[in-house]
N, CA and C atoms as an extended XYZ file, in Angstrom:
336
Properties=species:S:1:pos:R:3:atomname:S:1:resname:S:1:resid:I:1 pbc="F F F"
N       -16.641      -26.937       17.893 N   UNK     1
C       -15.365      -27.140       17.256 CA  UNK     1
C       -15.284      -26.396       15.930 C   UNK     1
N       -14.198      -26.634       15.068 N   UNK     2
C       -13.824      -25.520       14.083 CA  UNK     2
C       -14.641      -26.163       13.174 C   UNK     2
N       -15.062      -25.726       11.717 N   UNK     3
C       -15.202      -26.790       10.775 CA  UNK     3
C       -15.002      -26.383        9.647 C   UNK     3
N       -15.518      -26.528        8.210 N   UNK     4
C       -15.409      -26.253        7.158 CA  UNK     4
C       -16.580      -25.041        7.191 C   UNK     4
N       -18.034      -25.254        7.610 N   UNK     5
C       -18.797      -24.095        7.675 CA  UNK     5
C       -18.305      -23.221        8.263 C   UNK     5
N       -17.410      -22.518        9.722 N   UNK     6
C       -17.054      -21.792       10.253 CA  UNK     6
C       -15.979      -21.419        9.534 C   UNK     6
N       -14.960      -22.304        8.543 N   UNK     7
C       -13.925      -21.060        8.027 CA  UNK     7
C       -14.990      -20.837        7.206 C   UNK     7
N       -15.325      -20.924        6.224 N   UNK     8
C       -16.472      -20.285        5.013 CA  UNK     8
C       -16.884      -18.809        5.642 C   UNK     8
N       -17.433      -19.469        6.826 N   UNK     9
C       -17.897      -18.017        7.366 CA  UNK     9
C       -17.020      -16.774        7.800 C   UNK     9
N       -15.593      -17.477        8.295 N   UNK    10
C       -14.526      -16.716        8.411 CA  UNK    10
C       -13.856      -15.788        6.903 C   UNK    10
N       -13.906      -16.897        6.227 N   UNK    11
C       -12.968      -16.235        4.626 CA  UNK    11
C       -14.727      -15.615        3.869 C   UNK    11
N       -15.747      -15.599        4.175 N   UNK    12
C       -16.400      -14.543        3.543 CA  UNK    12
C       -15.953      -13.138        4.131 C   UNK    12
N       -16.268      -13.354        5.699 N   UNK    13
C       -16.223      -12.561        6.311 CA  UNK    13
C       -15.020      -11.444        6.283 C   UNK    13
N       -13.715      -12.065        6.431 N   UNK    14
C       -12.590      -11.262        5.982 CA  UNK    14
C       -13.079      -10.560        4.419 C   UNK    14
N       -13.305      -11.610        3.709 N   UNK    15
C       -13.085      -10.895        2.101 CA  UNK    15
C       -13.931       -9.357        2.575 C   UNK    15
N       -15.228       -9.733        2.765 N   UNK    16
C       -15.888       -8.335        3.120 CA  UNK    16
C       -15.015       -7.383        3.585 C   UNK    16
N       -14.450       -7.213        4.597 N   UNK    17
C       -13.093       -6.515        5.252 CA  UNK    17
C       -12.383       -6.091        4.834 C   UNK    17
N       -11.768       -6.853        3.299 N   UNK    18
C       -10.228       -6.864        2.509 CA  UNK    18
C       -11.445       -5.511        1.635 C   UNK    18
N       -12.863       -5.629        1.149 N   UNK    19
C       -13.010       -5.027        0.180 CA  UNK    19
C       -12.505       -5.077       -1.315 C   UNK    19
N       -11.738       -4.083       -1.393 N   UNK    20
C       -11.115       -4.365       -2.930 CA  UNK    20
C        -9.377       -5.116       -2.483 C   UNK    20
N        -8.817       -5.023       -1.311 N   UNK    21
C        -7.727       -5.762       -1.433 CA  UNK    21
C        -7.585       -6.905       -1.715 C   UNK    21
N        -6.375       -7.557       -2.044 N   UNK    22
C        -6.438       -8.880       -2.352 CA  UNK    22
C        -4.984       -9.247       -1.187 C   UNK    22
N        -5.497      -10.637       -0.487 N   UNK    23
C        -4.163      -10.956        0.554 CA  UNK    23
C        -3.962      -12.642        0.010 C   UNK    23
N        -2.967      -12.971        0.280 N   UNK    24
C        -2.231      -14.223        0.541 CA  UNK    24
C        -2.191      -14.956        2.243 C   UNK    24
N        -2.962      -15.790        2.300 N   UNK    25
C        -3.203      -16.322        3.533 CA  UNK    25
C        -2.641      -17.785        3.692 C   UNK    25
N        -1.860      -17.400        4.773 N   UNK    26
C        -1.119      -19.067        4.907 CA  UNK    26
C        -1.809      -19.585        5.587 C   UNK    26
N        -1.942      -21.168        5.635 N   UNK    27
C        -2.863      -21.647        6.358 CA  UNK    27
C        -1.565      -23.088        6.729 C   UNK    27
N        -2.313      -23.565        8.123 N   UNK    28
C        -1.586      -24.952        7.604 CA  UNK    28
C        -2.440      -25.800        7.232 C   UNK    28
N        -2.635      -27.396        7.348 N   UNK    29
C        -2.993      -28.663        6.596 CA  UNK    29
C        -4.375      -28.923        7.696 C   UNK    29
N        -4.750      -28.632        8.222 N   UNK    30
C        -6.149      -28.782        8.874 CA  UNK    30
C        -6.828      -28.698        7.744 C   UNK    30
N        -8.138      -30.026        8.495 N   UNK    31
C        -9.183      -30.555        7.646 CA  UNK    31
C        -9.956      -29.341        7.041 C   UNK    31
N       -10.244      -28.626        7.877 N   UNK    32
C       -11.264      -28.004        6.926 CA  UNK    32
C       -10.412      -26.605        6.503 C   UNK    32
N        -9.104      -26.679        6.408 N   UNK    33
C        -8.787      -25.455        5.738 CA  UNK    33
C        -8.304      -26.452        4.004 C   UNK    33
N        -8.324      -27.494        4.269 N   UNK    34
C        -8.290      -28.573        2.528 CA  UNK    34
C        -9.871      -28.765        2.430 C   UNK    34
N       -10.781      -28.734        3.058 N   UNK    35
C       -11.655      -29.133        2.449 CA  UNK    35
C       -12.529      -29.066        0.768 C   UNK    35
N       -12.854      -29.738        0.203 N   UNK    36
C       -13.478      -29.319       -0.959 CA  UNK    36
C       -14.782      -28.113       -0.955 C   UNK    36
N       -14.936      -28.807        0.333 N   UNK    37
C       -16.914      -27.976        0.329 CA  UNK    37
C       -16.017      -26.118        0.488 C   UNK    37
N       -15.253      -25.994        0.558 N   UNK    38
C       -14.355      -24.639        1.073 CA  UNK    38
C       -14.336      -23.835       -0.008 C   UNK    38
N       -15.357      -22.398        0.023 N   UNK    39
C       -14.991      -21.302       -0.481 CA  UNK    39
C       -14.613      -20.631       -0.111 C   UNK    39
N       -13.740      -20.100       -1.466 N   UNK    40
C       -12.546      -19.030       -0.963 CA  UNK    40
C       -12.770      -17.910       -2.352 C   UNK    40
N       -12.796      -16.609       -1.435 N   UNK    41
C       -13.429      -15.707       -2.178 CA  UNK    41
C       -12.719      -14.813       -3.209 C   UNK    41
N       -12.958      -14.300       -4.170 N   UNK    42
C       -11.371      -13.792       -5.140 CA  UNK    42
C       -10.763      -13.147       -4.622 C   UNK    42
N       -10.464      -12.390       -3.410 N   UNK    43
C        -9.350      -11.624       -3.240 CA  UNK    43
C        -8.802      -12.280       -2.089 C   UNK    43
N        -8.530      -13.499       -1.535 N   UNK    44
C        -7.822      -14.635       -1.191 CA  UNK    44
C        -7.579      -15.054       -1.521 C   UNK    44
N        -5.966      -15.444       -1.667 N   UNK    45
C        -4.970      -16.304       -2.377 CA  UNK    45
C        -4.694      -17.725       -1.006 C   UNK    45
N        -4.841      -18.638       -0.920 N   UNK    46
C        -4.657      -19.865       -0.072 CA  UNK    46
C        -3.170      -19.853       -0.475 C   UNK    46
N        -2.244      -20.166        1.003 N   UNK    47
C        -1.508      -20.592        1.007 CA  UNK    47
C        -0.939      -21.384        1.631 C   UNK    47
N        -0.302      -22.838        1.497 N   UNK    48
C        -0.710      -23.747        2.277 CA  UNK    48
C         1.012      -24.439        3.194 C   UNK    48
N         1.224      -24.293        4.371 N   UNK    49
C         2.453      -24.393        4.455 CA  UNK    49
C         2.933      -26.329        4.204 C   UNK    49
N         3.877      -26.581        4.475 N   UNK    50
C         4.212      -28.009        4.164 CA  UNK    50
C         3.910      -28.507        5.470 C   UNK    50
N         3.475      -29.889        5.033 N   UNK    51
C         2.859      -30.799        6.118 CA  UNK    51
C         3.343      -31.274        7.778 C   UNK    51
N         4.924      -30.563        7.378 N   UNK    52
C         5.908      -30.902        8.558 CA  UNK    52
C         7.197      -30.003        8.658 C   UNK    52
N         6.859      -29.437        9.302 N   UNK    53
C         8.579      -28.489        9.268 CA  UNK    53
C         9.282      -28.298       10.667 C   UNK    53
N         9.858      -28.713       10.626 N   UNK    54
C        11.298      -29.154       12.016 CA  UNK    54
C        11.119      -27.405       12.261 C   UNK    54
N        11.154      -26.381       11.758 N   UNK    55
C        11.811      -25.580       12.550 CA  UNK    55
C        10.374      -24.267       12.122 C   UNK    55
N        10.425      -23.346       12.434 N   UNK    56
C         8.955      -22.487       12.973 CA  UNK    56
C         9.115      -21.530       11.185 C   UNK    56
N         8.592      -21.312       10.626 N   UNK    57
C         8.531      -20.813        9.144 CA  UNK    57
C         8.786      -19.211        9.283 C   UNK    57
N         9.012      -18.340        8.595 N   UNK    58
C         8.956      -16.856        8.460 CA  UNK    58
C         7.828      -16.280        9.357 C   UNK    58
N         6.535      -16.914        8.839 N   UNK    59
C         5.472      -16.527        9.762 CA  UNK    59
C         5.062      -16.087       10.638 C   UNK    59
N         5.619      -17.816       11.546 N   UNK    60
C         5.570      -18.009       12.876 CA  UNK    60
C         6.673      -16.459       13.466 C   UNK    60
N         7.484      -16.609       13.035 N   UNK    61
C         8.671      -15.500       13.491 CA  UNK    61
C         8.484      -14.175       13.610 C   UNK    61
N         8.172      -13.689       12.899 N   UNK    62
C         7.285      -12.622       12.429 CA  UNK    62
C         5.926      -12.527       13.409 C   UNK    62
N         5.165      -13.471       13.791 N   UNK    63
C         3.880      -13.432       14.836 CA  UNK    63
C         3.998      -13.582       15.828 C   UNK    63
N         5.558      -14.251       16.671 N   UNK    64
C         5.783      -14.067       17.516 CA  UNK    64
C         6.198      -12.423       18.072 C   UNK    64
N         7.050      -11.704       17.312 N   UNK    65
C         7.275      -10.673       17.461 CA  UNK    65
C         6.096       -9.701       17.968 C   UNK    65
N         5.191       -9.461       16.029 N   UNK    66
C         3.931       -8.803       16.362 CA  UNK    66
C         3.594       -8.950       17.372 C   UNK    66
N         3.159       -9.796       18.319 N   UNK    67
C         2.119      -10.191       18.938 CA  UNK    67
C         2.762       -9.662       20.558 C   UNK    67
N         3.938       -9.840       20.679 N   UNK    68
C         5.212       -9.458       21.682 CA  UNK    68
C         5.297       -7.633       21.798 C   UNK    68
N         4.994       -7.112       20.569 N   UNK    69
C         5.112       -5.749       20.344 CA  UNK    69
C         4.276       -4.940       20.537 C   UNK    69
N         2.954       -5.403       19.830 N   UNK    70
C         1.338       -4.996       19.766 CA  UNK    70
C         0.607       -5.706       20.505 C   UNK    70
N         0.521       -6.531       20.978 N   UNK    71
C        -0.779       -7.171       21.145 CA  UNK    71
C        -0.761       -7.672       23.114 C   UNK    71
N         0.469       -7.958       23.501 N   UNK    72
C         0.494       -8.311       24.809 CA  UNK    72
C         0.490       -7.145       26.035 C   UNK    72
N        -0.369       -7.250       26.704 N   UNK    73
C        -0.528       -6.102       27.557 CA  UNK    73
C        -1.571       -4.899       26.900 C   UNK    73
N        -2.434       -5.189       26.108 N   UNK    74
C        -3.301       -4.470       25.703 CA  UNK    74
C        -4.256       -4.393       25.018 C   UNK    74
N        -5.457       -3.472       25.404 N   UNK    75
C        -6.506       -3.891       24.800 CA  UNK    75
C        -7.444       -2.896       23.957 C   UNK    75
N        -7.538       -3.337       22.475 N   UNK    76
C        -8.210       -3.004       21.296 CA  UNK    76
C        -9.146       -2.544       21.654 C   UNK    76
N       -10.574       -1.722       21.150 N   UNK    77
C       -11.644       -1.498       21.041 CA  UNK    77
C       -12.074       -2.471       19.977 C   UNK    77
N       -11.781       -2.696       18.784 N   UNK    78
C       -12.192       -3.179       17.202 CA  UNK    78
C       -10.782       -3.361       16.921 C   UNK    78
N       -11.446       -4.289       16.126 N   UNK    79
C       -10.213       -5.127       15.142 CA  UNK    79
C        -9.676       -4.053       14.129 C   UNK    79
N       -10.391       -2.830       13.506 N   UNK    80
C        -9.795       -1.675       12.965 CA  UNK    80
C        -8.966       -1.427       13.597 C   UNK    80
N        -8.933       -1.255       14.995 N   UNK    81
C        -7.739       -0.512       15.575 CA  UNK    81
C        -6.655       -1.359       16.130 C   UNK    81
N        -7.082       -2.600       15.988 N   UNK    82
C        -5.559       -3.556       15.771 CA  UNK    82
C        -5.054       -3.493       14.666 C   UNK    82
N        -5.894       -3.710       13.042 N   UNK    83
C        -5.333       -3.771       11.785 CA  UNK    83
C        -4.238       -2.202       11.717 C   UNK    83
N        -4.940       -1.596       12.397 N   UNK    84
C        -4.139        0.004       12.143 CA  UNK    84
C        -2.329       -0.022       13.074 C   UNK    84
N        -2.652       -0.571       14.160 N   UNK    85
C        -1.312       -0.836       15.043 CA  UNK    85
C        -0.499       -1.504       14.175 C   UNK    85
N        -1.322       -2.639       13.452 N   UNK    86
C        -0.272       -3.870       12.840 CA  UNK    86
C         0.475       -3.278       11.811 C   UNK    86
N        -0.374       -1.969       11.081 N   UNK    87
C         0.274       -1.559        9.858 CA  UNK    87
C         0.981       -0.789       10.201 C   UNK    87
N         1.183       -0.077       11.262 N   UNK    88
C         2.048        0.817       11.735 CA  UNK    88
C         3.255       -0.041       12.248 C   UNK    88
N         2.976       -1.080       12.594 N   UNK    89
C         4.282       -2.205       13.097 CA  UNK    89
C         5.199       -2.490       11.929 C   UNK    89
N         4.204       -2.654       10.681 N   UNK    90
C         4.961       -3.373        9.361 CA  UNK    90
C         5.676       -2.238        8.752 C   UNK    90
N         5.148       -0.980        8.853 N   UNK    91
C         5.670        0.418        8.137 CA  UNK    91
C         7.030        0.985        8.698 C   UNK    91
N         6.757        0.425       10.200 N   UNK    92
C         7.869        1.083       10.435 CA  UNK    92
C         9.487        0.220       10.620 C   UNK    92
N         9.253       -1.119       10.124 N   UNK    93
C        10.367       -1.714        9.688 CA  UNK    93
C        10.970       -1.610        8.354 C   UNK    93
N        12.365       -2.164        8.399 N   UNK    94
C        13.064       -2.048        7.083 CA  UNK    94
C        13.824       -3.001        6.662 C   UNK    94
N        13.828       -3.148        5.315 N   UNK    95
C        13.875       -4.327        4.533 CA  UNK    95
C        14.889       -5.209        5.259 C   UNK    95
N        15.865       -4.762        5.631 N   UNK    96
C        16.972       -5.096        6.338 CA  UNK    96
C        16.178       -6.153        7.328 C   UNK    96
N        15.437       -5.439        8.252 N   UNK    97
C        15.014       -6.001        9.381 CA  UNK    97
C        14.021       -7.411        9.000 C   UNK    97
N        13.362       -7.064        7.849 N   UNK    98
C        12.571       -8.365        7.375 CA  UNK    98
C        12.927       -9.633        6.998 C   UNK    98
N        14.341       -9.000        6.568 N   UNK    99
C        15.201      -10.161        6.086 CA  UNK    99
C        16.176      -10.636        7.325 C   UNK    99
N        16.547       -9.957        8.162 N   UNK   100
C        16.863      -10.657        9.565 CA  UNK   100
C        15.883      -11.744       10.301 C   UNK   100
N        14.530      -11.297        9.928 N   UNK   101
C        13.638      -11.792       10.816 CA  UNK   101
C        13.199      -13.226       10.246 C   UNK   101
N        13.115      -12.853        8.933 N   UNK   102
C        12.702      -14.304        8.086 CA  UNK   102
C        13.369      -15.236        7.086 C   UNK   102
N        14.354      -14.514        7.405 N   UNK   103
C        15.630      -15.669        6.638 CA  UNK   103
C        15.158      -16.167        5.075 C   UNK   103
N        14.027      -15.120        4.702 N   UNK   104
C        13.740      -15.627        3.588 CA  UNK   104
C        13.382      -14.749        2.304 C   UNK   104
N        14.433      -14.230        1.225 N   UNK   105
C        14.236      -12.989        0.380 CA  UNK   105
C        13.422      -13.262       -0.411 C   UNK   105
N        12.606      -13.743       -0.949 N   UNK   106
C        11.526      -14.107       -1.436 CA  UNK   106
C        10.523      -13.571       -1.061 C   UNK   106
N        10.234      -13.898        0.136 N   UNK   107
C         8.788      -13.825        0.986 CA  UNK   107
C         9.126      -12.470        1.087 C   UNK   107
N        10.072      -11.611        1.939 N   UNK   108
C        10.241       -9.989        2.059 CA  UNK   108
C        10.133       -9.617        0.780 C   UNK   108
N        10.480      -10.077       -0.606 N   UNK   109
C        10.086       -9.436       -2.109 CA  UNK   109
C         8.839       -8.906       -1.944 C   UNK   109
N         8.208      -10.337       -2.171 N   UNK   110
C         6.538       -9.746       -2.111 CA  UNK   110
C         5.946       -9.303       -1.208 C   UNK   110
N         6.792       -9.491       -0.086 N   UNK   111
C         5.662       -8.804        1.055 CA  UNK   111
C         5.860       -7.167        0.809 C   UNK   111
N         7.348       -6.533        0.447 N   UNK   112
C         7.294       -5.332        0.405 CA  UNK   112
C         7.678       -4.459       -0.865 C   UNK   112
């Protein structure tokens, strides 16, 4: 099962990955993504969605798509060459379209 040691091992593991980037990671309210024993490495920002939401967040909307666009019907070698598809997915939209998708100008601020 998941636990607090396995994300640890997950959010080192990414940070290694990010290198010098720094990301904002939403998470939802699972135990071991609150846990105390939980490090989180400096170029992860935790972000934590609300405990209950009637209707699917920017996110979700947005990952349904990706995942509809890139990811179904095909298969990666390495996670490099998914991160590379995904950025080519995000590059080639426009602000317009972000803000159709996520109903939320805020979140498209910082994301782009």
């Amino acid at each position: 099962g998941v636990s607090t040691d396995l994300m640890n091992l997950y959010l080192k593991e990414l940070s290694e990955f990010l290198g010098d980037r720094e990301i904002i990671l939403v998470m939802d309210n699972a135990g071991w993504h609150r846990s105390k024993a939980l490090v989180v490495p400096w170029n992860i920002t935790l972000h934590y969605l609300p405990p209950y939401t009637p209707e699917p967040g920017p996110v979700e909307r947005v990952w349904r798509i990706l995942k509809r666009d890139c990811l179904r019907k095909r298969y990666y070698e390495d996670v490099d060459e998914i991160m590379d598809v995904f950025q080519e997915w995000f590059r080639a939209r426009s602000r317009r379209s972000y803000r159709a998708l996520c109903h939320c100008d805020h979140l498209v601020n910082s994301i782009l």
